[in-house]
PALO-473376 format. One record per residue (C-alpha): x, y, z. Coordinates in Angstrom, 3 decimals. Layout:
BEGIN
{{X; Y; Z}}
...
***
This chain:
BEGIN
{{0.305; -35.723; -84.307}}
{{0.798; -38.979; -83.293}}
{{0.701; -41.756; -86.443}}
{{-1.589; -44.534; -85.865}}
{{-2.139; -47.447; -88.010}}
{{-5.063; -48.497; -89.442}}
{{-5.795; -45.262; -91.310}}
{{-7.427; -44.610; -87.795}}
{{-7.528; -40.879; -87.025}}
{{-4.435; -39.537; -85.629}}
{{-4.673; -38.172; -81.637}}
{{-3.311; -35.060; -80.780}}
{{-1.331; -35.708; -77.545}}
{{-1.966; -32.486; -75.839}}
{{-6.006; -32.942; -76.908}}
{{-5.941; -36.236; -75.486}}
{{-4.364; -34.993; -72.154}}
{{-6.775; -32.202; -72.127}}
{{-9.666; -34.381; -72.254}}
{{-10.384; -32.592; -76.008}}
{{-10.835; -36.272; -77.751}}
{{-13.748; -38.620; -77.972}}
{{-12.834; -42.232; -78.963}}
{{-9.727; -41.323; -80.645}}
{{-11.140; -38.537; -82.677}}
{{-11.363; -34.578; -82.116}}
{{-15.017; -33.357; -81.231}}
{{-15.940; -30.189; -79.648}}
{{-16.540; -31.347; -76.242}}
{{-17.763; -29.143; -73.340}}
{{-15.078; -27.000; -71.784}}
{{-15.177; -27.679; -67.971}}
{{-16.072; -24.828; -65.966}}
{{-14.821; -23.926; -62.323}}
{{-18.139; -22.449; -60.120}}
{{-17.107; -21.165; -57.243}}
{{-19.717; -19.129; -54.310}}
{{-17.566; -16.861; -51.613}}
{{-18.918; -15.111; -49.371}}
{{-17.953; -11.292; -48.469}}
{{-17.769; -9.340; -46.074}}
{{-17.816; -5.416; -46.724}}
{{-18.071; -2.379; -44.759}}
{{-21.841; -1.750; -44.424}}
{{-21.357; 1.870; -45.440}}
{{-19.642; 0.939; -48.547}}
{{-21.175; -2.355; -49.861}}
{{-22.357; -0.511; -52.994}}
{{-18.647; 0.578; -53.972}}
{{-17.901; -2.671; -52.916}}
{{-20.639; -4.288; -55.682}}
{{-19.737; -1.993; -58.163}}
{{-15.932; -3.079; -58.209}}
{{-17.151; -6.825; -58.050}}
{{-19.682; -6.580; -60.830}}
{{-16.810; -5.298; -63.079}}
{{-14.267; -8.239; -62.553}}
{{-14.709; -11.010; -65.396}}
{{-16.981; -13.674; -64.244}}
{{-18.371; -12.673; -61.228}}
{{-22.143; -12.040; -60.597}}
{{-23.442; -10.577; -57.301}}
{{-26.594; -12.733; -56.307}}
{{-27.363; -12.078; -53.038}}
{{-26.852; -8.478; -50.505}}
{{-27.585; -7.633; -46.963}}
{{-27.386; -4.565; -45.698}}
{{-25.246; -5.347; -42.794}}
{{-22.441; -5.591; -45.740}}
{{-22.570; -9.056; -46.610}}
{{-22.541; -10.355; -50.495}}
{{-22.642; -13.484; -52.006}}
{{-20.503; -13.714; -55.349}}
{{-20.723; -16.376; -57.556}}
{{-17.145; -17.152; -60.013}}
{{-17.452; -18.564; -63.200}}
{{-13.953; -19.369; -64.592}}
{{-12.222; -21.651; -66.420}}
{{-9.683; -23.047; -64.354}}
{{-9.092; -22.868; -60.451}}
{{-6.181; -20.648; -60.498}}
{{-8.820; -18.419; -62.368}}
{{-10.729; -18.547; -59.458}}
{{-8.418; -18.298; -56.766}}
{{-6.697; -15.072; -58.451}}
{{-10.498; -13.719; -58.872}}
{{-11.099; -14.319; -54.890}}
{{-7.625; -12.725; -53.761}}
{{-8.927; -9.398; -55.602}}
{{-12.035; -9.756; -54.066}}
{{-10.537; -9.939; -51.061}}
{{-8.003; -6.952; -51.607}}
{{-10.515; -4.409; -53.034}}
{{-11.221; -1.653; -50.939}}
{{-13.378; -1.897; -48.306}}
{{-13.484; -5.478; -48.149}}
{{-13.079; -6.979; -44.722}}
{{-13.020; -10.711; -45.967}}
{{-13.694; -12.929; -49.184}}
{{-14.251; -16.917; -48.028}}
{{-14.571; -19.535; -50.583}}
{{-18.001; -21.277; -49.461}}
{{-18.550; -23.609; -52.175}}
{{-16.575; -24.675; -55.313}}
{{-17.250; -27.238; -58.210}}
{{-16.183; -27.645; -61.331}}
{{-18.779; -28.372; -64.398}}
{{-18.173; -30.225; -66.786}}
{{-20.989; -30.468; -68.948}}
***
């Protein structure tokens, strides 16, 4: 903790950096969240394998399927390398002919 005069309260460097302090003083602030829509690209034949597996990885919703093999995933994590590891095993699960990142943002509030 850093000392600060004043009998002010004392800022925690790393909750400072982290964007964790309000006007000098610890609050529970939001935690930004990463949001992230890819598009994929299975074989038609196996797109409900393909689902399944994606359904199971953390933060990952299915919310849209055509039958031609295409899904649109939707990442929820909580930083981008989160989200980039999360679309590389999208993109190496079985049956998956490609993973594209369409949209990404992240939220913070």
């Amino acid at each position: 903790m850093a000392v600060v005069p004043d009998n002010r309260t004392a800022i925690d460097r790393r909750s400072f950096i982290l964007g964790r302090t309000i006007h000098g003083r610890d609050k529970a602030v939001p935690v930004p969240v990463n949001i992230a829509s890819v598009l994929v690209q299975a074989k038609p034949e196996h797109v409900g394998a393909v689902e399944a597996a994606i359904s199971m990885l953390p933060g990952c919703e299915i919310h849209g399927r055509d039958p031609k093999g295409k899904l649109v995933v939707v990442i929820e994590a909580l930083n981008t390398g989160a989200v980039g590891t999360t679309l590389n095993t999208i993109a190496m699960t079985e049956n998956v002919l490609s993973a594209a990142l369409v949209y990404h943002a992240i939220d913070t509030g």
